[in-house]
Steps between C-alpha positions, in 0.01 A plus 500: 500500500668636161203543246676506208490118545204448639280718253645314200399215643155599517503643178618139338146368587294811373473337148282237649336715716426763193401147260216371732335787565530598105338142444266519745400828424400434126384151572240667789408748216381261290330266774364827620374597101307175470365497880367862431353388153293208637398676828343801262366338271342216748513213290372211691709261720813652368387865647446277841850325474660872424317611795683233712849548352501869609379417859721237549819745398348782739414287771760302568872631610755550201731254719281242537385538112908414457492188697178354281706593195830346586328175688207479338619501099730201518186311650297680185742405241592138662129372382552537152835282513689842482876503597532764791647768385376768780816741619465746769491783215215353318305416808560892576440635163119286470432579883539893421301482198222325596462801829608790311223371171236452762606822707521720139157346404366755767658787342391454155134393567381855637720643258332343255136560634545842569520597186134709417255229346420798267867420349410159408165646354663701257790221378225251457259811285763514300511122417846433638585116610580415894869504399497872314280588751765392841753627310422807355272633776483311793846389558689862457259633809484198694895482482549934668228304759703239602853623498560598847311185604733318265820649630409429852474147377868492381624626767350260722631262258838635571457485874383093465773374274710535869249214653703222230778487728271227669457290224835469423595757215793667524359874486661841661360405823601131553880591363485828739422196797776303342740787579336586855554126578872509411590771657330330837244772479657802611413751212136437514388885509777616216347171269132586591564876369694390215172313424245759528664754284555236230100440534444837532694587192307219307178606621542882432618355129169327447299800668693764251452245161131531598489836599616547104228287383202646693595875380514413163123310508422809748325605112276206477334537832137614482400840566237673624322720276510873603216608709384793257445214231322332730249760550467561185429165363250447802322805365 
């Protein structure tokens, strides 16, 4: 098989591929913001419905999350009168989302309460407002917390976008199918290898941009104070 045509190929549907998971990946952040907000701060009924948002992306298989998406919104938007306007891209891009919101949820909650409550003592002595107070203290340590849970999260992301080929959208891995069925599948092993360096590539991207991010917050993370203080203090 001659890979200078086959990897081009491949490479045509890597915009798309690159697009949903972009998509999904700030959509989930923000689904994942406002989950984490309302589970915290346990305001009633919402808290509950938050609750059942993140177990429903955790619980049930990305795949199958894909198939309520792409069958299940045309129903959704058919009752208000809506002109269906579902493609196997959107179906993809609100499918990922909705798992990798509820999925992130779990990263940012712990992150969030394991900051030290004496932290939020001292922002609310010194009269700041909940919003100077996540921002300027809680968020810069709770963000060094949940970096490597976040990154994992991406790169799971990554490794999900591949299930769309089911759905319909035309993705790295349904075109690489589209050239294994062509070519009467006899290049299965050299596609297949093309494919996992291309994710491997993509993933090591994602794991390196974050890598960046959590060695630069590495200053915000709590430390311990030295034990000498300590005994001093205690004395």
């Amino acid at each position: 098989m001659d890979l200078s045509i086959m990897i081009p190929e491949l490479l045509s549907a890597l915009p798309l591929t690159l697009a949903i998971t972009f998509t999904a990946m700030v959509a989930g952040f923000v689904l994942a913001l406002i989950a984490t907000t309302f589970r915290v701060r346990r305001i009633p009924v919402i808290s509950h419905l938050a609750d059942l948002y993140v177990s429903y992306a955790r619980s049930v298989p990305v795949v199958l999350q894909l198939f309520v998406a792409f069958y299940g919104l045309p129903v959704f938007v058919d009752i208000f009168g809506v002109e269906d306007f579902v493609s196997p891209t959107v179906a993809a891009i609100l499918g990922l989302s909705l798992y990798h919101g509820g999925y992130l949820s779990e990263v940012l909650r712990p992150a969030y309460l394991a900051v030290e409550r004496g932290q939020h003592d001292a922002a609310d002595s010194l009269g700041y407002s909940f919003r100077q107070k996540l921002l300027c203290v809680l968020a810069p340590q709770a963000v060094h917390i949940a970096l490597p849970g976040y990154g994992n999260a991406i790169i799971y992301l990554i490794h999900n976008v591949a299930l769309v080929m089911y759905i319909g959208a035309a993705d790295v891995m349904a075109t690489a199918h589209l050239v294994m069925e062509r070519d009467y599948n006899q290049y299965q092993f050299e596609t297949y290898l093309v494919l996992a360096v291309l994710y491997s590539v993509l993933c090591l991207a994602a794991w390196l941009i974050v890598r960046y991010f959590e060695l630069r917050s590495a200053k915000f993370a709590p430390r311990a104070a030295p034990a000498r203080a300590t005994l001093i203090a205690s004395v």
